[in-house]
C-alpha positions in Angstrom: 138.2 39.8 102.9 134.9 38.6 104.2 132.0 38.3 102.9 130.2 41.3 104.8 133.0 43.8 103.8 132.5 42.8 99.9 128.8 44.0 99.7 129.1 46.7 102.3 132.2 48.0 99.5 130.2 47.0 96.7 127.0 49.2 98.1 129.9 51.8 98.5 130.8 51.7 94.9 127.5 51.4 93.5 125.9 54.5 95.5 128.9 56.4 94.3 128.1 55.3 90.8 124.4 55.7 90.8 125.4 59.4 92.2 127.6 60.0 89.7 125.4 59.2 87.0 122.6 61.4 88.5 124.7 64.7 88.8 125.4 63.7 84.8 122.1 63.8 84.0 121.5 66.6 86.0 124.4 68.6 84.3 123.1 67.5 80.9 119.3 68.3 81.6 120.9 71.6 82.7 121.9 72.8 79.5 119.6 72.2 77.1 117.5 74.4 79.7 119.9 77.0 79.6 119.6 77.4 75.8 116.0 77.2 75.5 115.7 79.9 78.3 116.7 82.4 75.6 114.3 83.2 73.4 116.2 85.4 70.7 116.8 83.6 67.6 118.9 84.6 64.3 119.7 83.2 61.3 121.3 83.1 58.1 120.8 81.7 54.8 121.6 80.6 51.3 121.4 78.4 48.7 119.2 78.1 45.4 116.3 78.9 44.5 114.6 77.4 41.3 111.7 79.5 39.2 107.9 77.8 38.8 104.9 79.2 37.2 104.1 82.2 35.2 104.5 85.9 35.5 100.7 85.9 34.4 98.7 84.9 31.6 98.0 87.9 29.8 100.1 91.1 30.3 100.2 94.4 28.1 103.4 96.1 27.9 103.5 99.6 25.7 100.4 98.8 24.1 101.2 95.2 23.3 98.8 92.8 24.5 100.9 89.3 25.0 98.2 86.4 25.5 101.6 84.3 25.7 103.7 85.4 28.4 107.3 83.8 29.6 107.6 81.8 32.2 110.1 83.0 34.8 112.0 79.6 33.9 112.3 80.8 30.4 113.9 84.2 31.2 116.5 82.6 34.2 118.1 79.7 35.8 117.4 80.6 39.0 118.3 82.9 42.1 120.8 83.1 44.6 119.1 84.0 48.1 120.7 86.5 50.8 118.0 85.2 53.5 118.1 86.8 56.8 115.3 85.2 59.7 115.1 87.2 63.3 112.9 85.6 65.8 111.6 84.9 69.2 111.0 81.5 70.7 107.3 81.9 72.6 108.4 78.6 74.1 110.5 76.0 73.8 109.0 74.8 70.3 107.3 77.6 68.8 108.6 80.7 67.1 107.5 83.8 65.8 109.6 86.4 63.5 110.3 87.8 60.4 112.4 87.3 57.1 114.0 89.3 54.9 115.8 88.4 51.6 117.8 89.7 48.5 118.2 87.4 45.3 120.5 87.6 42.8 118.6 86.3 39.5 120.6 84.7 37.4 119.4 85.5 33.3 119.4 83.1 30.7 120.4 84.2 27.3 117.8 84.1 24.4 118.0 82.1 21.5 118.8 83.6 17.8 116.1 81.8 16.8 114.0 82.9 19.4 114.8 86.6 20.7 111.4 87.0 21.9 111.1 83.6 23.3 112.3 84.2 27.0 116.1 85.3 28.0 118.7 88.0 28.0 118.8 89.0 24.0 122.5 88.1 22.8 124.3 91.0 22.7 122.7 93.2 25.5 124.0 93.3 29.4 121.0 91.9 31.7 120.8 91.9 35.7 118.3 91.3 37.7 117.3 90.8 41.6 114.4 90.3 44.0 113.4 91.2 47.5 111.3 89.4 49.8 110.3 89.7 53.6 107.3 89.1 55.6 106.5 87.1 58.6 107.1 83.6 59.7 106.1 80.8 62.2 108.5 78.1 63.0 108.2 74.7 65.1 111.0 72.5 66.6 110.7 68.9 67.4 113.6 68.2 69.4 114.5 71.5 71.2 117.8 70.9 73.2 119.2 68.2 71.2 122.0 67.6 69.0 119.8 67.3 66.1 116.2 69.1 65.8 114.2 69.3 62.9 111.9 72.3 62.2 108.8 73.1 60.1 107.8 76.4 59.2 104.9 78.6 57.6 105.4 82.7 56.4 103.8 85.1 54.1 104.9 88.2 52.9 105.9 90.4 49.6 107.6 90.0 46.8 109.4 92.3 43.9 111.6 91.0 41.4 113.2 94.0 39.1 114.9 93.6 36.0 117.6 95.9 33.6 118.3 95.5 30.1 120.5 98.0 27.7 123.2 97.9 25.4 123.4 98.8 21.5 120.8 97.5 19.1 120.4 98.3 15.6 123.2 101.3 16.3 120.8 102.6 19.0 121.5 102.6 22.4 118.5 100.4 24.1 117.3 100.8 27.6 114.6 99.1 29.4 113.8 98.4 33.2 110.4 96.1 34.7 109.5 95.5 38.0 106.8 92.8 39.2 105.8 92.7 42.5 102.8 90.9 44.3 102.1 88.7 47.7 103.8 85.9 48.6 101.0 84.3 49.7 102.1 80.8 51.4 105.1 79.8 52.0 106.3 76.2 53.3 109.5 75.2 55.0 111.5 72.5 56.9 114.7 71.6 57.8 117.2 70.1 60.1 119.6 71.8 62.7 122.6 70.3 63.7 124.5 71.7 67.1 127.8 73.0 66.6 127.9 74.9 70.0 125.3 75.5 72.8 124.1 78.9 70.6 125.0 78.2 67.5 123.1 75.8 64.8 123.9 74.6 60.9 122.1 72.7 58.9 120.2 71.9 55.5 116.6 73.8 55.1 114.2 73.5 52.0 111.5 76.2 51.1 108.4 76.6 48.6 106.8 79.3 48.2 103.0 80.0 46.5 103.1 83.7 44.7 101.3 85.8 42.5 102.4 88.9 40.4 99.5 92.1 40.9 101.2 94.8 39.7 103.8 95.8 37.1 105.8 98.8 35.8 107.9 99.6 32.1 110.5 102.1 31.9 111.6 102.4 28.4 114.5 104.9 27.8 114.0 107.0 30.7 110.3 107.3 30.5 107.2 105.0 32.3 105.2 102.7 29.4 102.1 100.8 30.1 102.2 97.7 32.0 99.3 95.7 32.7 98.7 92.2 34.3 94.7 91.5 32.6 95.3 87.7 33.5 97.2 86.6 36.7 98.5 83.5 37.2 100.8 81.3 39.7 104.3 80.9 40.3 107.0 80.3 42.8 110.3 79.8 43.9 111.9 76.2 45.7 114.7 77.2 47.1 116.9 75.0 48.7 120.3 75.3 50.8 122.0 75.5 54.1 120.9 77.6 57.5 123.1 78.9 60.3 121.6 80.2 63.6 122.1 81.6 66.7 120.2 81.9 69.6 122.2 84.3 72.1 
């Protein structure tokens, strides 16, 4: 074979490679287009979430004036968070939507030693839970791409209610309190990993900056006097796993 024929084949091949690898990239610029197109974004999540701060630093409840009170870490471990997010993508990086979430608070139990010192007092059933939404914003680095972390900013509102009753001293003992109050700033981040073209998991951290206004006592039946005269600072970092969806 001569000479001639070898580089007029070889200019064959190559063309046919170079096209090739352009209708590749074409195909593969393609989708990533195709998913960002749609701006409709859900999500789920859960995880943990531990307690920070105070519920304030001086609160009357029936008539009692505590210059002492709890911390939220002293009365549980923690919450498990129901966290739904529905959004719209403004462009291919930016998002604006909303939150909603429902936490299961976990109670701790209070010390013999120390009935009054933060807990669930032994012998009595506790529950408690908490419901949060408000709004959010949300920024993607790498829209498109296998892997994309995100950064995200919300506020919104917070209530966190609480049940205790059971026998004590041979009398049946109930008592219900509810705390509520903004959620003033709340920081996020995280990491998406693609599992389909529409569909998203991945790790997701979240801190949030809170304070308790108001507050309410229900003992046996009837409404008692609760009063925040001091408010303080507390939060929740809450830490898990994200799924989304982006139809």
């Amino acid at each position: 074979m001569s000479r001639r024929r070898l580089r007029r084949r070889g200019s064959v091949w190559a063309l046919g490679a170079l096209g090739f690898v352009a209708a590749q990239a074409g195909a593969a610029e393609d989708a990533p287009a195709a998913r960002e197109a749609s701006g409709v974004h859900l999500a789920l999540r859960t995880g943990f979430g531990l307690p920070l701060g105070r519920y304030a630093d001086v609160r009357t409840l029936a008539g009692f004036r505590d210059s002492d009170v709890n911390s939220l870490g002293d009365d549980t471990h923690g919450v498990i968070p129901l966290w739904l997010d529905a959004g719209y993508w403004l462009d291919a990086h930016v998002l604006l939507g909303a939150y909603f979430m429902y936490g299961l608070v976990l109670p701790k139990t209070a010390s013999v030693t120390d009935p009054l010192g933060g807990g669930c007092p032994e012998g009595l059933d506790c529950n408690a839970s908490g419901l949060r939404f408000g709004i959010q914003a949300q920024y993607r680095f790498a829209p498109g791409h296998s892997m994309s972390p995100w950064v995200g900013l919300g506020l919104g509102y917070e209530w966190i209610s609480s049940r205790i009753e059971g026998e004590l001293f041979s009398t049946r003992f109930e008592a219900a309190t509810t705390h509520s109050g903004p959620d003033l700033l709340q920081l996020q981040g995280g990491v998406d990993f693609a599992l389909a073209e529409a569909v998203g998991l991945g790790p997701f951290a979240a801190l949030s900056a809170m304070q308790y206004t108001t507050c309410s006592l229900e003992l046996a039946g009837e409404n008692n006097e609760c009063e925040l005269e001091d408010r303080s600072w507390h939060g929740w970092l809450v830490f898990g796993v994200r799924g989304s969806f982006e139809p």
